[in-house]
PyMOL CGO cylinders between C-alpha atoms (Angstrom):
from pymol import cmd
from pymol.cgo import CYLINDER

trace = [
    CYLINDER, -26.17, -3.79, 89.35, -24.97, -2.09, 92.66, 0.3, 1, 1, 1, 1, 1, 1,
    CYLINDER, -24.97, -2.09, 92.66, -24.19, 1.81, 91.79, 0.3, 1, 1, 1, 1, 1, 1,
    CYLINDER, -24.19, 1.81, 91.79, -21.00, 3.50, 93.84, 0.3, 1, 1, 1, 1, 1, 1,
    CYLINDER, -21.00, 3.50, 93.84, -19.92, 6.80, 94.28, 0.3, 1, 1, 1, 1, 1, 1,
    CYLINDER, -19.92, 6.80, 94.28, -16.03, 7.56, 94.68, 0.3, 1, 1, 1, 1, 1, 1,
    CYLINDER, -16.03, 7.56, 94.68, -15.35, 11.24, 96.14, 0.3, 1, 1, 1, 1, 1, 1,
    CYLINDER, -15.35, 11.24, 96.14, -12.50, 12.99, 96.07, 0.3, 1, 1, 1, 1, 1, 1,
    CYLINDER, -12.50, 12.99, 96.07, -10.29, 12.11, 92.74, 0.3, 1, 1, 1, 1, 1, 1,
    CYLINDER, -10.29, 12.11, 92.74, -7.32, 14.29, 91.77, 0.3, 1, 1, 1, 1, 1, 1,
    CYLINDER, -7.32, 14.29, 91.77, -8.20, 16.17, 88.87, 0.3, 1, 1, 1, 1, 1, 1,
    CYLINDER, -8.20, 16.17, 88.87, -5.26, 14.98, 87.55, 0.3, 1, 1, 1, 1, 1, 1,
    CYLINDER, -5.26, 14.98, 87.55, -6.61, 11.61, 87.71, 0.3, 1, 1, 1, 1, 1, 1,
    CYLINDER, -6.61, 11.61, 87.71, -10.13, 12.91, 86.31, 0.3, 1, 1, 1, 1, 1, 1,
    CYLINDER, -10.13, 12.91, 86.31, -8.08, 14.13, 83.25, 0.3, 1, 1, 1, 1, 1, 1,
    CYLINDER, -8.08, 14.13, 83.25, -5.94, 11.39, 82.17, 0.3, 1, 1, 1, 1, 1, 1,
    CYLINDER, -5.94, 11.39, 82.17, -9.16, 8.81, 82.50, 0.3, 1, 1, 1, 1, 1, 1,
    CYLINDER, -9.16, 8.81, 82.50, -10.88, 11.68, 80.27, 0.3, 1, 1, 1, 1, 1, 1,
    CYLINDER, -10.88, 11.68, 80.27, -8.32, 11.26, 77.59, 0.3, 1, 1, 1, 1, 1, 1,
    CYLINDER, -8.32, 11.26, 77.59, -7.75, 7.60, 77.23, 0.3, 1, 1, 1, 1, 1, 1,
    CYLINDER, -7.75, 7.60, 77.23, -12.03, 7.35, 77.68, 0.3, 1, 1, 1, 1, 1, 1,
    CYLINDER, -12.03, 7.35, 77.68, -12.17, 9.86, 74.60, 0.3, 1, 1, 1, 1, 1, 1,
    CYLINDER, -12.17, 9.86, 74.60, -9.08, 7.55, 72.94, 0.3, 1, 1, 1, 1, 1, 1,
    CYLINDER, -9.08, 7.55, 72.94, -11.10, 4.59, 73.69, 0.3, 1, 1, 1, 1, 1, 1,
    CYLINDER, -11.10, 4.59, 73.69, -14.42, 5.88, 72.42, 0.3, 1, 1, 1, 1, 1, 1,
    CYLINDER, -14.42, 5.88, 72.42, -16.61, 5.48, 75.56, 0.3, 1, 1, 1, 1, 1, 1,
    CYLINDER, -16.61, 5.48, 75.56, -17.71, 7.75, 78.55, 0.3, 1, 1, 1, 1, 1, 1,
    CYLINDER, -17.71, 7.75, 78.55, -15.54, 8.44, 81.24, 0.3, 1, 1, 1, 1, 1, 1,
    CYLINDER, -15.54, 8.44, 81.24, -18.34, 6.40, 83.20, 0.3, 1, 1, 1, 1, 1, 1,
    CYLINDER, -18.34, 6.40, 83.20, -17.73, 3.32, 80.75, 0.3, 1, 1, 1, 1, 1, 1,
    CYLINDER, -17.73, 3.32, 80.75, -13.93, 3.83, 80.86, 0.3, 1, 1, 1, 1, 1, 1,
    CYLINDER, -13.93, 3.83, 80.86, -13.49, 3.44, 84.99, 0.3, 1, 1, 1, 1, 1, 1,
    CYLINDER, -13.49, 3.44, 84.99, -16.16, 0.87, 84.73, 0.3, 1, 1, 1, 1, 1, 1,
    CYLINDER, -16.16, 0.87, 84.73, -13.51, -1.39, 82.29, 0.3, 1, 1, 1, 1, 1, 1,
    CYLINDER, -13.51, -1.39, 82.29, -10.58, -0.50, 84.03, 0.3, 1, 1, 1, 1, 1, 1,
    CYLINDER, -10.58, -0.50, 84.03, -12.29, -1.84, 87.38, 0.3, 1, 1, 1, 1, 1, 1,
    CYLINDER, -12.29, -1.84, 87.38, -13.44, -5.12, 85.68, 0.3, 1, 1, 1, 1, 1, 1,
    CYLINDER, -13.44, -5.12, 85.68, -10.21, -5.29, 83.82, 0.3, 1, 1, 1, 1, 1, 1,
    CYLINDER, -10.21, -5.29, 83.82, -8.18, -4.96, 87.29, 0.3, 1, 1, 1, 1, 1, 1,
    CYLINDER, -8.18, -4.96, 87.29, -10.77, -7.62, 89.18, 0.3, 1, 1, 1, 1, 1, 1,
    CYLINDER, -10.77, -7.62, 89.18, -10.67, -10.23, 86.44, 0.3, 1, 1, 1, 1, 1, 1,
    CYLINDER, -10.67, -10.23, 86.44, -6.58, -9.89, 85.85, 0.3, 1, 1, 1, 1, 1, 1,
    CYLINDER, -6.58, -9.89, 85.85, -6.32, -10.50, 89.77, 0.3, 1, 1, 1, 1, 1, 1,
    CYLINDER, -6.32, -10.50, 89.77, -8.77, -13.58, 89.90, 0.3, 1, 1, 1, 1, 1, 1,
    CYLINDER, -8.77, -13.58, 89.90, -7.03, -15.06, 86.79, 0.3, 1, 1, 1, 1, 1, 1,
    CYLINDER, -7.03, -15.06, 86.79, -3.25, -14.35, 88.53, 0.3, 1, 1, 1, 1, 1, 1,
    CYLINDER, -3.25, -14.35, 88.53, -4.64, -15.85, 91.50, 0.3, 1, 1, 1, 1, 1, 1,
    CYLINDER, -4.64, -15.85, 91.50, -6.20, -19.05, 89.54, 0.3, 1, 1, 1, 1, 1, 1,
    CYLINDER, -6.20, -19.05, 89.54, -2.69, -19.11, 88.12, 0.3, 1, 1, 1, 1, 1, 1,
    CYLINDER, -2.69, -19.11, 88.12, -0.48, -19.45, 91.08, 0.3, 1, 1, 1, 1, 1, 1,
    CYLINDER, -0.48, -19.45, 91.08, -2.91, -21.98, 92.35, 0.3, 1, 1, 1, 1, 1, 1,
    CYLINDER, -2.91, -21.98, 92.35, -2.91, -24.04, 89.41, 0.3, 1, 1, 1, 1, 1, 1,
    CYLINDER, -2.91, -24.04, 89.41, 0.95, -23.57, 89.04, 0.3, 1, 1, 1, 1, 1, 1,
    CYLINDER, 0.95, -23.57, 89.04, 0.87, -24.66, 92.95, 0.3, 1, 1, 1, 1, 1, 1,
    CYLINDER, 0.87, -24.66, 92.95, -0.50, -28.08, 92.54, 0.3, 1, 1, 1, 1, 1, 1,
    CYLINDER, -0.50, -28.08, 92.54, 1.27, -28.89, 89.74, 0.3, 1, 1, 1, 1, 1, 1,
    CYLINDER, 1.27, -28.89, 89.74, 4.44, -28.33, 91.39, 0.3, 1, 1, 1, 1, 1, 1,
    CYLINDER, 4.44, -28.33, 91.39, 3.27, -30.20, 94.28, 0.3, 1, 1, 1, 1, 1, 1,
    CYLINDER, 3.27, -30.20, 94.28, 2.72, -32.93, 91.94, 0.3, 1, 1, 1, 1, 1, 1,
    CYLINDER, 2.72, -32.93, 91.94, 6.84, -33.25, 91.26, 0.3, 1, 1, 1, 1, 1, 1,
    CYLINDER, 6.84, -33.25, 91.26, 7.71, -32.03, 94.98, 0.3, 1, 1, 1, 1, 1, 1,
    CYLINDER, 7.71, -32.03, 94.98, 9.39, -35.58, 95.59, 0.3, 1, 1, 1, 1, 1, 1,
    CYLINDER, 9.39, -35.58, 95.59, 11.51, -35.76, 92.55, 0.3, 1, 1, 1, 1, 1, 1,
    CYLINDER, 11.51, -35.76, 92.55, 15.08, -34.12, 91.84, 0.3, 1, 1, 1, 1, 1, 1,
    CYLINDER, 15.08, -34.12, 91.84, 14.95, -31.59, 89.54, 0.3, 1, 1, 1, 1, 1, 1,
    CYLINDER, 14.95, -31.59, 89.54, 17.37, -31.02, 86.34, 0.3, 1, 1, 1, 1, 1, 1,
    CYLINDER, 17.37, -31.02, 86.34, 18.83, -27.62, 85.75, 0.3, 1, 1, 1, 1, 1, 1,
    CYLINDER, 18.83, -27.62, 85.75, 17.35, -26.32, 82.48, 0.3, 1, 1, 1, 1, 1, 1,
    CYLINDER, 17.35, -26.32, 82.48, 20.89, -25.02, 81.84, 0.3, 1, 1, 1, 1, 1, 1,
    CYLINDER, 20.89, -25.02, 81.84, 21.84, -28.21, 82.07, 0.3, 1, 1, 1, 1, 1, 1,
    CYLINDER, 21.84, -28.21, 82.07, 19.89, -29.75, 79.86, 0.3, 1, 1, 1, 1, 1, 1,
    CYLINDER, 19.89, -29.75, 79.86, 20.42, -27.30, 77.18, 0.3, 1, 1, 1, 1, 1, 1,
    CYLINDER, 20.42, -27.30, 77.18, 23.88, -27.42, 76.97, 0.3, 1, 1, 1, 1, 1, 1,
    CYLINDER, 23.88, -27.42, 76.97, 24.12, -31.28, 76.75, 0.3, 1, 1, 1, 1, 1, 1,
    CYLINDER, 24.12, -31.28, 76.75, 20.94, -30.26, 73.93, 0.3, 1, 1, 1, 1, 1, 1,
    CYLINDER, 20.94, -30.26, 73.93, 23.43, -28.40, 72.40, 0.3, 1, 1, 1, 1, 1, 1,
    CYLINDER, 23.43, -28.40, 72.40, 26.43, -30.56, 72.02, 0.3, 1, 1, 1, 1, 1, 1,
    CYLINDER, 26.43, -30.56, 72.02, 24.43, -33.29, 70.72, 0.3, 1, 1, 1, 1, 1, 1,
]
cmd.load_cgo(trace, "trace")
């Protein structure tokens, strides 16, 4: 694993990741180090996402689309 060294925090910073490591029971070392994987995997997921979501609606591009509105009210007043 690749080590890195961030310089100048605000202490303001250094104490709020000091309380929610202590509230989270690990080091303030172990508590940036989930917050950074946290952050990197929620991007690469949200990015996976929009392409998935991205084909499928290319998938439907051609066809006319219903207003779900629409289609609730007539739903509705079955």
């Amino acid at each position: 694993m690749a080590n890195v060294t961030v310089r100048n925090i605000n202490d303001d910073v250094i104490a709020c990741l000091k309380t929610q490591a202590k509230a989270n029971h690990r080091s303030l070392e172990g508590e940036i180090r989930h917050l950074l994987e946290r952050q990197v995997l929620r991007h690469t997921r949200l990015e996976d996402f929009r392409e998935r979501t991205a084909s499928l609606g290319a998938l439907d591009a051609d066809r006319l689309q219903t207003d779900s509105v629409l289609l609730l009210r007539e739903d509705r007043d079955r």
